[in-house]
C-alpha positions as CSV (number, residue, x, y, z in Angstrom):
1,X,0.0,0.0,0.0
2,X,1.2,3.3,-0.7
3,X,1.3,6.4,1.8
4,X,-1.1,8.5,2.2
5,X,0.0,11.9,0.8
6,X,-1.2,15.5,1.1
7,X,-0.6,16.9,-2.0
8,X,-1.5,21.1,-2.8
9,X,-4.5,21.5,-5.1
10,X,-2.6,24.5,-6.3
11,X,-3.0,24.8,-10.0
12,X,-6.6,25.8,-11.2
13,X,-7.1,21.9,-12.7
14,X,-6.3,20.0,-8.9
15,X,-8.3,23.2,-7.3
16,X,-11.3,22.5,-9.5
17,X,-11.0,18.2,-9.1
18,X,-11.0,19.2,-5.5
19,X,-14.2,21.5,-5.4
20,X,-16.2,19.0,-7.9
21,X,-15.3,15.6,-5.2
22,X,-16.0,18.2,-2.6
23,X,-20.1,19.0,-3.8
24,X,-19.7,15.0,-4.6
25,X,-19.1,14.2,-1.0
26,X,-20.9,16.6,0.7
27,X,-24.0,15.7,-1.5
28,X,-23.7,11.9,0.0
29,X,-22.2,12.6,3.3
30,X,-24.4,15.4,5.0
31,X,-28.3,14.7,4.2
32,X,-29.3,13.3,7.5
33,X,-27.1,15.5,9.4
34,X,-28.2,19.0,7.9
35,X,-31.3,19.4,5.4
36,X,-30.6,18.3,1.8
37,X,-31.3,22.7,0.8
38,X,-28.6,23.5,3.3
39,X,-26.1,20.6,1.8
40,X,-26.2,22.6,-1.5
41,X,-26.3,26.0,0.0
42,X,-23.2,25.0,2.1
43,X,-21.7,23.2,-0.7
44,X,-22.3,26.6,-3.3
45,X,-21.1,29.1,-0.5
46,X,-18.2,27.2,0.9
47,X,-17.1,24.3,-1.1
48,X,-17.6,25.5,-4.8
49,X,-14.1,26.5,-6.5
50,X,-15.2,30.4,-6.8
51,X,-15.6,29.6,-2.8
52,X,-12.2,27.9,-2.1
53,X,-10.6,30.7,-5.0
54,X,-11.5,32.8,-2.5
55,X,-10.7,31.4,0.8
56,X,-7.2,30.9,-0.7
57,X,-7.0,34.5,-1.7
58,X,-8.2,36.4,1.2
59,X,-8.2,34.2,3.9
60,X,-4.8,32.4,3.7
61,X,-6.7,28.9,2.8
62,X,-4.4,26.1,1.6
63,X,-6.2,23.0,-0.2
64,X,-5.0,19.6,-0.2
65,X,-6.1,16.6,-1.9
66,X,-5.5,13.1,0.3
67,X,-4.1,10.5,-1.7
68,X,-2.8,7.3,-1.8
69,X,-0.2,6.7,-4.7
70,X,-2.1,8.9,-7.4
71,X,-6.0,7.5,-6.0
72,X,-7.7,10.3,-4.5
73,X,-9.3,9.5,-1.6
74,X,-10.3,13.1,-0.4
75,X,-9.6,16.8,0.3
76,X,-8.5,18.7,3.3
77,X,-8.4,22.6,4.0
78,X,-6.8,24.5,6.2
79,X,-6.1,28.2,7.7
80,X,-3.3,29.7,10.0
81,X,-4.3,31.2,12.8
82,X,-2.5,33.7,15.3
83,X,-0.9,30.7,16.8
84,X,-2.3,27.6,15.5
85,X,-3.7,25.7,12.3
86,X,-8.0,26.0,11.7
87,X,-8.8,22.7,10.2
88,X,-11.6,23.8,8.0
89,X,-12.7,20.6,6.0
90,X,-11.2,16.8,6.2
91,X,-13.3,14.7,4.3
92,X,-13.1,11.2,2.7
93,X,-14.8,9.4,-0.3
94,X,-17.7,7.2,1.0
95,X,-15.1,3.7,0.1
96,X,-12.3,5.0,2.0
97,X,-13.8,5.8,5.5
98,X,-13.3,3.5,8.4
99,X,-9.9,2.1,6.6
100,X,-7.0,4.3,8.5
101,X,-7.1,6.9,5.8
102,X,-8.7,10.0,7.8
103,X,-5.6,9.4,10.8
104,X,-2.6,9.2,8.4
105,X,-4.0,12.4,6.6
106,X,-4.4,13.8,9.8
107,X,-0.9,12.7,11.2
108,X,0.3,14.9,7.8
109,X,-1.7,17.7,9.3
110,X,0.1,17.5,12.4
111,X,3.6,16.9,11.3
112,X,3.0,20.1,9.1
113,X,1.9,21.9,12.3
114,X,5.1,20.9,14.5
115,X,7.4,21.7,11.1
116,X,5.4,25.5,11.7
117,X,5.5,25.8,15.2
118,X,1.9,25.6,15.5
119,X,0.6,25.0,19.4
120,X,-3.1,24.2,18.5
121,X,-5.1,22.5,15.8
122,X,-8.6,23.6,16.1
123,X,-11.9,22.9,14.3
124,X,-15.7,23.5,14.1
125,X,-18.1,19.9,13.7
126,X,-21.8,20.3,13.1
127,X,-23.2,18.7,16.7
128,X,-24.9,16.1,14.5
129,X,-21.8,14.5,12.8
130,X,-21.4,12.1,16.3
131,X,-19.3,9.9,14.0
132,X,-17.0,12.9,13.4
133,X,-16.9,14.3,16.9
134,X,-15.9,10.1,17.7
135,X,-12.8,10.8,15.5
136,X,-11.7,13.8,16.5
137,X,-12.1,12.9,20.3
138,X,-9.9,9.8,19.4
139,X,-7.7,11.8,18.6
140,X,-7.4,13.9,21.2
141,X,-9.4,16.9,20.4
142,X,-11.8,18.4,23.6
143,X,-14.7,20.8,22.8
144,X,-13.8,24.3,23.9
145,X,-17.1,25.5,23.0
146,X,-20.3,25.7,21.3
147,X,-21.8,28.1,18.2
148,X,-24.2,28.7,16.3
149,X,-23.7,30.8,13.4
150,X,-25.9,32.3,10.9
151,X,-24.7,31.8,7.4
152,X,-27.3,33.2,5.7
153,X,-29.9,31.9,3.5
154,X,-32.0,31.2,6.4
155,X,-29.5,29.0,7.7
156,X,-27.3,28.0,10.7
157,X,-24.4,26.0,11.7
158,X,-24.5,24.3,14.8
159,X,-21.0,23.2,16.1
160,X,-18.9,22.2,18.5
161,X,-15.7,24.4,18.6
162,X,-12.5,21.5,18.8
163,X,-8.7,22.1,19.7
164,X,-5.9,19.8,19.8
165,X,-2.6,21.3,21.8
166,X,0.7,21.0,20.2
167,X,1.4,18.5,23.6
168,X,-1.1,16.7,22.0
169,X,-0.1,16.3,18.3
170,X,0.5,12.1,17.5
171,X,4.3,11.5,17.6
172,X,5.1,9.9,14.5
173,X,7.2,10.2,11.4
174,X,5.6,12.7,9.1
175,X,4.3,10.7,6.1
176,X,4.7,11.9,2.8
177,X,4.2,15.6,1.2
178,X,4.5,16.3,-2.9
């Protein structure tokens, strides 16, 4: 088997393969959790590539798609903070969840984030995503708060703020990065 690598969607053909699996995913993943009219109004407002063009050039956003050997397996974003790293999406294809894939991408995240300096990874997760929450309390996270947040459209997030210390970060070799 082949590591998992993170490797930059930064040319405009990986940025749009990564918007397109991320309305793909999102469209499967999330109906149950939020309604199917705020999947696609979250999916068109913050997962479309005018929405990640964006992120990238005003917020600082980097995109990564998760691979193993040149299989694309799913997409990760992420956002410096004052002192720490915002993980803002880590999701998988439907056939590679519950296989290990999620934790070595993540392991990348946090090798990247000791390489930086980083002390904290922090996150937002939907209170309804208890399989998420599960992961992210596996690996360590603790819930330093809870939001809700309008974002528009007649529509609000309802989420448990995450953070992972630098103490906390897994100890391993980082993987691979391209």
């Amino acid at each position: 088997m082949h590591p998992v690598s993170l490797v930059p969607a930064d040319t405009p053909a990986l940025l749009a393969g990564t918007a397109q699996l991320a309305g793909d995913i999102w469209r499967e993943y999330f109906p149950g959790i939020i309604s199917p009219e705020q999947v696609e109004y979250m999916v068109d407002k913050f997962q479309s590539l005018p929405a990640m063009e964006e992120q990238i050039r005003s917020q600082g956003y980097t995109y990564y798609q998760i691979r193993c050997g040149e299989e694309v397996l799913g997409y990760t974003g992420v956002c410096p903070e004052a002192d720490g790293l915002f993980l803002s999406k880590l999701y998988l294809k439907k056939e590679y969840r519950g296989k290990g894939y999620a934790t070595k991408a993540f392991r990348e995240l946090t090798a990247l984030c000791r390489e930086k300096g980083y002390r904290s990874i922090r996150l937002t997760c939907n209170k309804g995503n208890t399989h998420s929450l599960e992961v992210y309390r596996h690996w360590g996270f603790v819930q330093t708060d809870a939001v809700k947040t309008d974002i528009g459209g007649g529509f609000v997030m309802d989420d448990y703020v995450m953070e992972l210390p630098a103490g906390e970060f897994p100890e391993n070799r980082p993987l691979i990065f391209r």
